[in-house]
mmCIF file of the N, C-alpha and C atoms, coordinates in Angstrom:
data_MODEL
# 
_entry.id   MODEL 
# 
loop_
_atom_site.group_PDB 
_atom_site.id 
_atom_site.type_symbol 
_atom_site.label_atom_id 
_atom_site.label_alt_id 
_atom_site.label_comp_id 
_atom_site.label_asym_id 
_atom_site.label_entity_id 
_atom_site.label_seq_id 
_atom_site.pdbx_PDB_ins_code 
_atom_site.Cartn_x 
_atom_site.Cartn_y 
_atom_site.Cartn_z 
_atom_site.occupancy 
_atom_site.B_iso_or_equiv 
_atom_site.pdbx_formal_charge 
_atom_site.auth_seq_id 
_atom_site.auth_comp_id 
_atom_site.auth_asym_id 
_atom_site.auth_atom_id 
_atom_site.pdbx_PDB_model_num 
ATOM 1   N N  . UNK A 1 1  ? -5.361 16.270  41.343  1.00 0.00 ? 1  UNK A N  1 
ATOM 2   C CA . UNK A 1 1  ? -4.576 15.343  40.561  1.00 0.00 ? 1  UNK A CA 1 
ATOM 3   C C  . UNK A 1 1  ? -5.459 14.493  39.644  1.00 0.00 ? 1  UNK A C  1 
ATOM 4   N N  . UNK A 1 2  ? -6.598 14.180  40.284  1.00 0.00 ? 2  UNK A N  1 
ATOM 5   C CA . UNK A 1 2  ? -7.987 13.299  39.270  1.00 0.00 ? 2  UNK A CA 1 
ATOM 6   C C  . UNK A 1 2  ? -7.615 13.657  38.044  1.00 0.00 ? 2  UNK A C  1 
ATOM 7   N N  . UNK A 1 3  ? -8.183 15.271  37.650  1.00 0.00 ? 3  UNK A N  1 
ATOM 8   C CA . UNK A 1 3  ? -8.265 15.973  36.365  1.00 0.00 ? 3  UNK A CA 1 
ATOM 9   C C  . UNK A 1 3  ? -7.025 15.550  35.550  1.00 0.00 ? 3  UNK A C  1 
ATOM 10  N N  . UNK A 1 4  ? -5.217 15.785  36.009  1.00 0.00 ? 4  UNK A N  1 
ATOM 11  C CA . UNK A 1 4  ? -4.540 15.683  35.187  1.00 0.00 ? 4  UNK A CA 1 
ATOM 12  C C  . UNK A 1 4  ? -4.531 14.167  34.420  1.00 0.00 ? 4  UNK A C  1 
ATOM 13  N N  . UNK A 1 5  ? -4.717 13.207  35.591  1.00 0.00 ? 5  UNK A N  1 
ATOM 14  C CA . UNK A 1 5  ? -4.736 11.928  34.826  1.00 0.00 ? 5  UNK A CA 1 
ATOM 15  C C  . UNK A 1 5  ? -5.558 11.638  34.228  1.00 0.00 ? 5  UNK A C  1 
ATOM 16  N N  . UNK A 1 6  ? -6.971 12.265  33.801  1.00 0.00 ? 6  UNK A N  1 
ATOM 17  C CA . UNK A 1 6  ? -7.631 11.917  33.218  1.00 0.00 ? 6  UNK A CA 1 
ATOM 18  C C  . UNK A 1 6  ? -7.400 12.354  32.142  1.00 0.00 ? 6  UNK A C  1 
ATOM 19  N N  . UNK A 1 7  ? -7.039 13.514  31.869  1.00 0.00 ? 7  UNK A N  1 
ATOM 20  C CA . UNK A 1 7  ? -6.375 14.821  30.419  1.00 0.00 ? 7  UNK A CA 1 
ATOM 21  C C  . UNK A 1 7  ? -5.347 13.800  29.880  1.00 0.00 ? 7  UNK A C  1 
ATOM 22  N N  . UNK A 1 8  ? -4.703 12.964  30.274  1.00 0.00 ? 8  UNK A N  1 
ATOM 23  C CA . UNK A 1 8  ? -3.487 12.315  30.508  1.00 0.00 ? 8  UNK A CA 1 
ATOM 24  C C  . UNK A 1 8  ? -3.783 11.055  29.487  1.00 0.00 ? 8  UNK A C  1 
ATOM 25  N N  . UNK A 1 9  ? -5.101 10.344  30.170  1.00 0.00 ? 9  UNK A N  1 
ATOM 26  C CA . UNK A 1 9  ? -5.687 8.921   29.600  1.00 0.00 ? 9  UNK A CA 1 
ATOM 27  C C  . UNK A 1 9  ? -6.271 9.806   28.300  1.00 0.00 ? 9  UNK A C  1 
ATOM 28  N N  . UNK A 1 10 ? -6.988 10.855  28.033  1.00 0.00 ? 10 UNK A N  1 
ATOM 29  C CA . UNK A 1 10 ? -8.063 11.159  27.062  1.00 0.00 ? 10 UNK A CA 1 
ATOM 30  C C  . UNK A 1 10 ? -6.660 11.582  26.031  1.00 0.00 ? 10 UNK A C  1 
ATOM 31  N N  . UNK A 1 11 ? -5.230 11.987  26.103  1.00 0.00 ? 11 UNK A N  1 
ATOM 32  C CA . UNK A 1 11 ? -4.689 12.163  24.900  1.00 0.00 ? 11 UNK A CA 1 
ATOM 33  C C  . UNK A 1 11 ? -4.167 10.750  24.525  1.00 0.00 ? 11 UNK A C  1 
ATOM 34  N N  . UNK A 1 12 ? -3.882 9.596   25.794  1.00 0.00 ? 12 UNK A N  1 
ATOM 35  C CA . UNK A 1 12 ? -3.090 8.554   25.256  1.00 0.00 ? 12 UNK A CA 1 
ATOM 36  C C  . UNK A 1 12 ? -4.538 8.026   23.981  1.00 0.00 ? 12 UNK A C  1 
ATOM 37  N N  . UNK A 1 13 ? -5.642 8.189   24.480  1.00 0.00 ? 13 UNK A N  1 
ATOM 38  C CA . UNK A 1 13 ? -6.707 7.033   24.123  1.00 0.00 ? 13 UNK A CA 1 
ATOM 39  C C  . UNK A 1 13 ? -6.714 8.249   22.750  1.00 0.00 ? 13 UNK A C  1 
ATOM 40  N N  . UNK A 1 14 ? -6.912 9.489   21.949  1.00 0.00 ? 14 UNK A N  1 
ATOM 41  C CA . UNK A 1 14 ? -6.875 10.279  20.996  1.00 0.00 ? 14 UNK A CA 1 
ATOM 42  C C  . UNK A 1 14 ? -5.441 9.758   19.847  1.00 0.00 ? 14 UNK A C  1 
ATOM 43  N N  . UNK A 1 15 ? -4.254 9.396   20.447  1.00 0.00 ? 15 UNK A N  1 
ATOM 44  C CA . UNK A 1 15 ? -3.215 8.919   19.976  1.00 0.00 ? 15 UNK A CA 1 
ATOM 45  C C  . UNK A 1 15 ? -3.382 7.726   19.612  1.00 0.00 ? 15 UNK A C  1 
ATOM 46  N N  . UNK A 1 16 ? -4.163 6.728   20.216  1.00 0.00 ? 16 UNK A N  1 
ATOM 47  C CA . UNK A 1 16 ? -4.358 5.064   19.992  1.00 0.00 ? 16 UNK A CA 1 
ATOM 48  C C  . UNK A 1 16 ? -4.686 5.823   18.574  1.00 0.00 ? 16 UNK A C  1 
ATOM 49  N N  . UNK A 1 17 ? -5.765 6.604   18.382  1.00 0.00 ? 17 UNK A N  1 
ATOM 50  C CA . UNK A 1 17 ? -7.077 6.431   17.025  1.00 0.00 ? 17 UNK A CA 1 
ATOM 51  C C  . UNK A 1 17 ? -6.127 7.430   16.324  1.00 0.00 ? 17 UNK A C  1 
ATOM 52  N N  . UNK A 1 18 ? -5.012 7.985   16.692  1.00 0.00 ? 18 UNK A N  1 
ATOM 53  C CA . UNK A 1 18 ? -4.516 8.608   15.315  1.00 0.00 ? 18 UNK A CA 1 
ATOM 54  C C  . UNK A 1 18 ? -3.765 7.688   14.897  1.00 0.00 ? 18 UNK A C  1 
ATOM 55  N N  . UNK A 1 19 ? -2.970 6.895   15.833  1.00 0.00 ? 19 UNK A N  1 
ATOM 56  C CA . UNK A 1 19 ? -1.875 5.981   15.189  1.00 0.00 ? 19 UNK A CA 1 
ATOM 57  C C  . UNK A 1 19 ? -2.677 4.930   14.638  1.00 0.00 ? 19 UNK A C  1 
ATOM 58  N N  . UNK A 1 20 ? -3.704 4.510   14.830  1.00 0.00 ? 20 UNK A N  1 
ATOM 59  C CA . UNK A 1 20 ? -4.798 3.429   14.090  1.00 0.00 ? 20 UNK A CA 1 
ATOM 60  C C  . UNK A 1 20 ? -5.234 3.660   12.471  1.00 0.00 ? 20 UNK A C  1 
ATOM 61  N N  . UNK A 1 21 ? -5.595 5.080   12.616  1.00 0.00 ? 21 UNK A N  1 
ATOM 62  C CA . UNK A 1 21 ? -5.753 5.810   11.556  1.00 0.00 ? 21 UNK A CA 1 
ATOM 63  C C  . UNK A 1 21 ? -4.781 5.836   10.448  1.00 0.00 ? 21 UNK A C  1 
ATOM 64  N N  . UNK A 1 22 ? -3.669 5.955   11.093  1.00 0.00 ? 22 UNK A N  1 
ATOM 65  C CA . UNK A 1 22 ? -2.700 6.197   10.173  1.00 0.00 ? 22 UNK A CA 1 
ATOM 66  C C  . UNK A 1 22 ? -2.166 4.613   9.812   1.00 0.00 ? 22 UNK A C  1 
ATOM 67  N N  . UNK A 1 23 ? -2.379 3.799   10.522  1.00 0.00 ? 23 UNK A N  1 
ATOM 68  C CA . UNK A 1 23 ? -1.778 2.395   10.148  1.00 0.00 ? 23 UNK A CA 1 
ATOM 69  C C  . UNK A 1 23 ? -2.698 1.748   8.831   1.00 0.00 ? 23 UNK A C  1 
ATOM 70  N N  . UNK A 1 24 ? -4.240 2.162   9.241   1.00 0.00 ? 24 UNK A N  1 
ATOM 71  C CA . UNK A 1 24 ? -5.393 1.750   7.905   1.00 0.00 ? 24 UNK A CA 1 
ATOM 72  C C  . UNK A 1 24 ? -4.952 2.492   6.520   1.00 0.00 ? 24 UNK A C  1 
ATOM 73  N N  . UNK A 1 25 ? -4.378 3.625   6.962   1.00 0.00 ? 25 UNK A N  1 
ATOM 74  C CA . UNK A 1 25 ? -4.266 4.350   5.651   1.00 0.00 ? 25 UNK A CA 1 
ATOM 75  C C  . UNK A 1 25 ? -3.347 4.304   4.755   1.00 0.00 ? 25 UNK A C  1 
ATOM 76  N N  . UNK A 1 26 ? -1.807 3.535   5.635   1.00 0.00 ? 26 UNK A N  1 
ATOM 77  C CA . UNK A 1 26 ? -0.632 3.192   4.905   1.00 0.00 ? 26 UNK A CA 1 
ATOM 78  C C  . UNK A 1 26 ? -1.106 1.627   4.226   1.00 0.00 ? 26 UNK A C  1 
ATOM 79  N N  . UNK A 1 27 ? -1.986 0.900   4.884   1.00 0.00 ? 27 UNK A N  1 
ATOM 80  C CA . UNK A 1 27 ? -2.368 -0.749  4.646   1.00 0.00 ? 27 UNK A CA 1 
ATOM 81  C C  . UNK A 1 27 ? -3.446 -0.439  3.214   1.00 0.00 ? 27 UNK A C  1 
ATOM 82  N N  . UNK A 1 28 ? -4.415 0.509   3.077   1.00 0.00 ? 28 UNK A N  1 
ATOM 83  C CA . UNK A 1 28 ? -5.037 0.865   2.022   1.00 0.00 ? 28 UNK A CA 1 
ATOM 84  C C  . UNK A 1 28 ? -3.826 1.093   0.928   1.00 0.00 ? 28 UNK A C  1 
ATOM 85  N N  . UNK A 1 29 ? -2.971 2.197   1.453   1.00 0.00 ? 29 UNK A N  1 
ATOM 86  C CA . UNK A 1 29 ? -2.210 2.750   -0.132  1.00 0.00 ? 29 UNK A CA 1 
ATOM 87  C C  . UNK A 1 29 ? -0.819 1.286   -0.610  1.00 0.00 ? 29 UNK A C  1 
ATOM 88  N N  . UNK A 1 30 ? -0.707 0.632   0.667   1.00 0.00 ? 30 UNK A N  1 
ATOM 89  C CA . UNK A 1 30 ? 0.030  -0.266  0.058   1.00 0.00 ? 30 UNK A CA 1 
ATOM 90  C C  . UNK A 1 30 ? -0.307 -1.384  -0.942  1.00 0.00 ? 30 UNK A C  1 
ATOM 91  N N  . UNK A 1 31 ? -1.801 -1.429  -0.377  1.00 0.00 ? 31 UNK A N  1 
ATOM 92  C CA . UNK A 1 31 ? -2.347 -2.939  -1.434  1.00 0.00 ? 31 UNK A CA 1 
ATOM 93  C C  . UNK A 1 31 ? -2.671 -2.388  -2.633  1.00 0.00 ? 31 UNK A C  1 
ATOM 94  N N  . UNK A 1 32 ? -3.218 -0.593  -3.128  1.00 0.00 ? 32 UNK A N  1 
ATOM 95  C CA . UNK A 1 32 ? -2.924 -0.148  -3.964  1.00 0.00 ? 32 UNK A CA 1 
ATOM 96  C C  . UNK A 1 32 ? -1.289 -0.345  -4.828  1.00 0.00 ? 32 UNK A C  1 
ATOM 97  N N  . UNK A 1 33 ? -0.667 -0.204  -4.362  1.00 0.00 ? 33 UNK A N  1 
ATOM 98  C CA . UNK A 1 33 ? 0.924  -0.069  -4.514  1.00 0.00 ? 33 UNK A CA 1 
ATOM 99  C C  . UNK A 1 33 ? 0.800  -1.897  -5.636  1.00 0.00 ? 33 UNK A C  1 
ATOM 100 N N  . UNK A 1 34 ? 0.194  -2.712  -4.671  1.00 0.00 ? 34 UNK A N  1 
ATOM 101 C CA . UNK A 1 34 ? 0.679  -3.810  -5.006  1.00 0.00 ? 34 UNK A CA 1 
ATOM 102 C C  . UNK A 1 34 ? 0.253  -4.261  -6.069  1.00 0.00 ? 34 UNK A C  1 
ATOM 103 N N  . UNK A 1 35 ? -1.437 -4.069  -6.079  1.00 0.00 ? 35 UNK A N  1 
ATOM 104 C CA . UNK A 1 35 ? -2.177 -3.871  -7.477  1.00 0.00 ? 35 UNK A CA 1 
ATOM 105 C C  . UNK A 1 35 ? -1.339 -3.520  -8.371  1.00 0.00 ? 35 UNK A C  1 
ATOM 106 N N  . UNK A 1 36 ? -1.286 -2.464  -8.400  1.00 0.00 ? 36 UNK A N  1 
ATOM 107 C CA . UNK A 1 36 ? -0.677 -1.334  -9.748  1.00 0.00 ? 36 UNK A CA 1 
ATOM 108 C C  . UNK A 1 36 ? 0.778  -2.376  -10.046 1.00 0.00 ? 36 UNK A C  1 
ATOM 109 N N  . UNK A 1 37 ? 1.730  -2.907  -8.652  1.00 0.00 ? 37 UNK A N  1 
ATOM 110 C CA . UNK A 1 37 ? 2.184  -3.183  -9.544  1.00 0.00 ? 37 UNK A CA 1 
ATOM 111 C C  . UNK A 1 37 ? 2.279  -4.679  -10.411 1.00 0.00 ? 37 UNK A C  1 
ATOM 112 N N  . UNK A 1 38 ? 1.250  -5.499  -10.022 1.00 0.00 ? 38 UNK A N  1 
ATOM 113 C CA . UNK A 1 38 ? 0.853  -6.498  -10.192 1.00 0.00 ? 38 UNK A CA 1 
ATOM 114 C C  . UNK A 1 38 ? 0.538  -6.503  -11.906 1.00 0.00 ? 38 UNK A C  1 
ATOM 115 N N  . UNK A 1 39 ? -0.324 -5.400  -11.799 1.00 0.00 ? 39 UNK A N  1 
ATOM 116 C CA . UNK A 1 39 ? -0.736 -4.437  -13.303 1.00 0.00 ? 39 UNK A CA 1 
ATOM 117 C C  . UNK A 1 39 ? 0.223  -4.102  -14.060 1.00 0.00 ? 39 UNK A C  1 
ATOM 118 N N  . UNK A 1 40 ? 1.009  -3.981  -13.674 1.00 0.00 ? 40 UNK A N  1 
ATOM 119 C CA . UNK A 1 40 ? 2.358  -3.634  -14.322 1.00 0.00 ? 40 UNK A CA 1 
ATOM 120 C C  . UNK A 1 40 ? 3.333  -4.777  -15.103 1.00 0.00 ? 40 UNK A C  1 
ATOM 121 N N  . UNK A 1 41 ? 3.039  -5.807  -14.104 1.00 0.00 ? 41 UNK A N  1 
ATOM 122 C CA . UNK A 1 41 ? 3.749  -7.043  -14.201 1.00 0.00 ? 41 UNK A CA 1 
ATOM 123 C C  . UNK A 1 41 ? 3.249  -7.549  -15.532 1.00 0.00 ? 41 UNK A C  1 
ATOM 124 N N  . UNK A 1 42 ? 1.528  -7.434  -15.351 1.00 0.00 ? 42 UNK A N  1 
ATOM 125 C CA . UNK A 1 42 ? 1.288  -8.118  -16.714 1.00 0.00 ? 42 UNK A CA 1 
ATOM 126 C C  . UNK A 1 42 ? 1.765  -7.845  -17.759 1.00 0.00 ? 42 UNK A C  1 
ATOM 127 N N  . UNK A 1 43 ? 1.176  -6.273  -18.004 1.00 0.00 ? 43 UNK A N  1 
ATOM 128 C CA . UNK A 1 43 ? 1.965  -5.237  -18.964 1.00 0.00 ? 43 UNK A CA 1 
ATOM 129 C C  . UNK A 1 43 ? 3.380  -5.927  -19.482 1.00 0.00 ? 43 UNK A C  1 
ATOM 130 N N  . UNK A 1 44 ? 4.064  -5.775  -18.953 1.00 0.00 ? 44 UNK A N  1 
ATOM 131 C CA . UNK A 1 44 ? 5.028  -6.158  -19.396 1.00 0.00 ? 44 UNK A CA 1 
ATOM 132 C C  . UNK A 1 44 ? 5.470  -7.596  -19.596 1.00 0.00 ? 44 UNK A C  1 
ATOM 133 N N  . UNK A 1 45 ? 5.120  -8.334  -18.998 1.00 0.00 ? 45 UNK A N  1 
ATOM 134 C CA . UNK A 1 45 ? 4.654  -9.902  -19.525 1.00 0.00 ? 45 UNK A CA 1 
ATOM 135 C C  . UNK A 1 45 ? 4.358  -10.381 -20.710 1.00 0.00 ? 45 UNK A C  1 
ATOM 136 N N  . UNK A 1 46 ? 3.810  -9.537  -21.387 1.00 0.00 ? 46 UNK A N  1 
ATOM 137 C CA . UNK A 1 46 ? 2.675  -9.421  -22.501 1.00 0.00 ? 46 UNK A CA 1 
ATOM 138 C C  . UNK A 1 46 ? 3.889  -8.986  -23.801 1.00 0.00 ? 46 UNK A C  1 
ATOM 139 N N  . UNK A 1 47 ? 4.364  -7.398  -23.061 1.00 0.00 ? 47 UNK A N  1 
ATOM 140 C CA . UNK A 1 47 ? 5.033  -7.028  -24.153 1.00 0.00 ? 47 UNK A CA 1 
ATOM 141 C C  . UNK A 1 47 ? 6.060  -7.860  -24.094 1.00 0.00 ? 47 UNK A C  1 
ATOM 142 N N  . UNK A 1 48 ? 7.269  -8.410  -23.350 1.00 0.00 ? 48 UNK A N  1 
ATOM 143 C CA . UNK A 1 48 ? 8.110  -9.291  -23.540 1.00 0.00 ? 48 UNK A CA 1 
ATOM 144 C C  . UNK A 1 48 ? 8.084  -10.169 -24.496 1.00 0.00 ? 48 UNK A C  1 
ATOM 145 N N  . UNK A 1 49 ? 6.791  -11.337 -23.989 1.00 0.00 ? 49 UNK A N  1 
ATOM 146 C CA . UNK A 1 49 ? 6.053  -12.238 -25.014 1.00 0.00 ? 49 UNK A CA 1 
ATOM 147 C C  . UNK A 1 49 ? 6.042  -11.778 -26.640 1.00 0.00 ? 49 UNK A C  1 
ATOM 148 N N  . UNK A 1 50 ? 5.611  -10.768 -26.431 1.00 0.00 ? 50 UNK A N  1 
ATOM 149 C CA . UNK A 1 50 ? 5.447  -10.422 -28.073 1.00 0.00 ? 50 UNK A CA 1 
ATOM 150 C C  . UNK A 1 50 ? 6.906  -10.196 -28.900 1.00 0.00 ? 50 UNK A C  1 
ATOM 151 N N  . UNK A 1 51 ? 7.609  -9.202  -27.902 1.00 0.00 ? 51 UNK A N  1 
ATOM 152 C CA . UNK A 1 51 ? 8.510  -8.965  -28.892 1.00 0.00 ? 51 UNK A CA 1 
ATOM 153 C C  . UNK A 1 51 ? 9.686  -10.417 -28.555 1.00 0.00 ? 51 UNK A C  1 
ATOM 154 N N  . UNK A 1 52 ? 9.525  -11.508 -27.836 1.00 0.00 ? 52 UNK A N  1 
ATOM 155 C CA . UNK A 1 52 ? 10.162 -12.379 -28.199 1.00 0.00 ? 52 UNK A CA 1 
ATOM 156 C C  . UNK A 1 52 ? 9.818  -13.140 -29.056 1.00 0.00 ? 52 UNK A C  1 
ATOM 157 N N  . UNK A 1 53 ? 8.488  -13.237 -28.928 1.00 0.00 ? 53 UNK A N  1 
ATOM 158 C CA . UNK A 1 53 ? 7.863  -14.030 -30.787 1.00 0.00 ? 53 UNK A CA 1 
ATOM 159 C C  . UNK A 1 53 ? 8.532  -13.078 -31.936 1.00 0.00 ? 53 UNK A C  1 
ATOM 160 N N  . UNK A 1 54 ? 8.295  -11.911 -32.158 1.00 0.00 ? 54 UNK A N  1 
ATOM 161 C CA . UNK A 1 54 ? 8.535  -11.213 -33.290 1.00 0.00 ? 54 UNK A CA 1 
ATOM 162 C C  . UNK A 1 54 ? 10.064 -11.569 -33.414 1.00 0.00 ? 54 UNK A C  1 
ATOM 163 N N  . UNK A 1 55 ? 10.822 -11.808 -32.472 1.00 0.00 ? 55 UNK A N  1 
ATOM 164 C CA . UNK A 1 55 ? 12.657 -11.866 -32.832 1.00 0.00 ? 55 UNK A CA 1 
ATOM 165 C C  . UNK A 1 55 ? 12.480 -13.246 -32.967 1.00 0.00 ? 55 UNK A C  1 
ATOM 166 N N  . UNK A 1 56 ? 11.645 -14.527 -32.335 1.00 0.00 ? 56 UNK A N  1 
ATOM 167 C CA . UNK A 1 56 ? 11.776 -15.722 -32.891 1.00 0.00 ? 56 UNK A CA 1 
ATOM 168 C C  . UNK A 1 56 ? 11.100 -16.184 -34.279 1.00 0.00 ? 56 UNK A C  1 
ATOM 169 N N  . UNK A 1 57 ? 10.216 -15.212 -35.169 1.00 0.00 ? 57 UNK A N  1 
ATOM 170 C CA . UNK A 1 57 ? 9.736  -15.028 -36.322 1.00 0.00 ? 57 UNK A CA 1 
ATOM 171 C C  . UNK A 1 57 ? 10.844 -14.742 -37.265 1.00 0.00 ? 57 UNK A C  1 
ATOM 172 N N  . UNK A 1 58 ? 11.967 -13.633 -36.735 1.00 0.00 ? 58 UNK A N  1 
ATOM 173 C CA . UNK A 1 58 ? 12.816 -13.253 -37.678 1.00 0.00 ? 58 UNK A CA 1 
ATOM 174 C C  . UNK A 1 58 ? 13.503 -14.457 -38.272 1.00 0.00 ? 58 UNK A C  1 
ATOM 175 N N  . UNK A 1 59 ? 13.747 -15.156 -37.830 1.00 0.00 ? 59 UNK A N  1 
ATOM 176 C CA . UNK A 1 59 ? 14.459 -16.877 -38.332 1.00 0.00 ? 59 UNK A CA 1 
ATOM 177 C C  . UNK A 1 59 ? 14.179 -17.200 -39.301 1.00 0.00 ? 59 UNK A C  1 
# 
């Protein structure tokens, strides 16, 4: 019985480091996510700005 519980502990403790793994890797692509769209935000910040000057120029 030793052996099975040990086969037993060595997949729970293999599962800790995949589900770990996989938690770093969704936390990496999200702060990407957030960047970009942070980046985005400006972008368009910018263009808003402009083309509301250009329609408050038309006056």
């Amino acid at each position: 019985m030793g052996f099975w519980s040990d086969e037993e502990a060595q997949v729970s403790i293999e599962m800790i480091i995949v589900a770990a793994a996989l938690i770093a890797v969704a936390v990496v692509f999200i702060s990407q996510l957030q960047n970009t769209a942070e980046k985005g935000k400006k972008a368009l910040e910018k263009s808003t700005d402009k083309a509301f000057d250009e329609i408050a120029d038309i006056k």
